[in-house]
N, C-alpha and C positions, 0 to 999 in steps of 0.2 A: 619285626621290630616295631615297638608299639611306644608312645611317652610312656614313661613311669616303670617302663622292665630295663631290668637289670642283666649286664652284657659282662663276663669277663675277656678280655683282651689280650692281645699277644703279650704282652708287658705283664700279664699274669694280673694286672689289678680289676677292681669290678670300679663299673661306670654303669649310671643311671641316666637313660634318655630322658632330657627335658624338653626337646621338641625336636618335632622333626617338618622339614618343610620341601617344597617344591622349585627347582630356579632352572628354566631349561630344560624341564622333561627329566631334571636329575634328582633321584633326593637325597635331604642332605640331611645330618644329626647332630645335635647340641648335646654332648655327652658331661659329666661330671662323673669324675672320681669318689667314688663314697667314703673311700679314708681319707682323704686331701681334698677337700671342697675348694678350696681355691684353684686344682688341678682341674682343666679341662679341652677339651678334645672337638673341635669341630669340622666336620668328615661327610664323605663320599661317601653313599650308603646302595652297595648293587650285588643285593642276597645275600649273600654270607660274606661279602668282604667289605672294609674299611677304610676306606684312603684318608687320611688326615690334610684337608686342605692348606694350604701354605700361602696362592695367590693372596697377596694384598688387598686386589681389587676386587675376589671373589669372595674375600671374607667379610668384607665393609658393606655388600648387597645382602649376602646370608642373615649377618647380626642384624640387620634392619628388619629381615624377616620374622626373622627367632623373636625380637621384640616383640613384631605385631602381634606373632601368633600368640605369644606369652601374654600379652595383656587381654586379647581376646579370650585366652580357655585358661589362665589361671584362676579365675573365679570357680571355673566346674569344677579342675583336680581340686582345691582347697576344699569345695565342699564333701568331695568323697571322702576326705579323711578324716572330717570333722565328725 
């Protein structure tokens, strides 16, 4: 799983990695839905499987992550597509 591929789900919908990051030796994924963009999924990531996180307190550390990572390499992806 890499940012920027595209993963269909048990739910049968396709989501687009937009970051993926590190918290405890786990990694985790920032997923988006391609037909519902407001739809998205932030998850357990351990080889082929999925867990959708729920913890409160583990989501509020990740999105801080996903941020950083996000302002740090969204400048790279934007220029690849440009």
């Amino acid at each position: 799983m890499e940012q920027g591929s595209t993963w269909t789900l048990s739910d049968g919908n396709k989501y687009t990695v937009v970051s993926i990051v590190k918290e405890k030796k786990k990694k985790y994924v920032y997923l988006i839905n391609r037909s519902e963009i407001q739809k998205f999924i932030i998850a357990e990531y351990t080889g082929d499987e999925i867990i959708e996180v729920v913890d409160p307190d583990l989501l509020e550390v990740l999105i801080v992550k996903f941020n950083e990572d996000l302002k740090e390499n969204l400048p790279k992806i934007i220029s690849e597509y440009i």
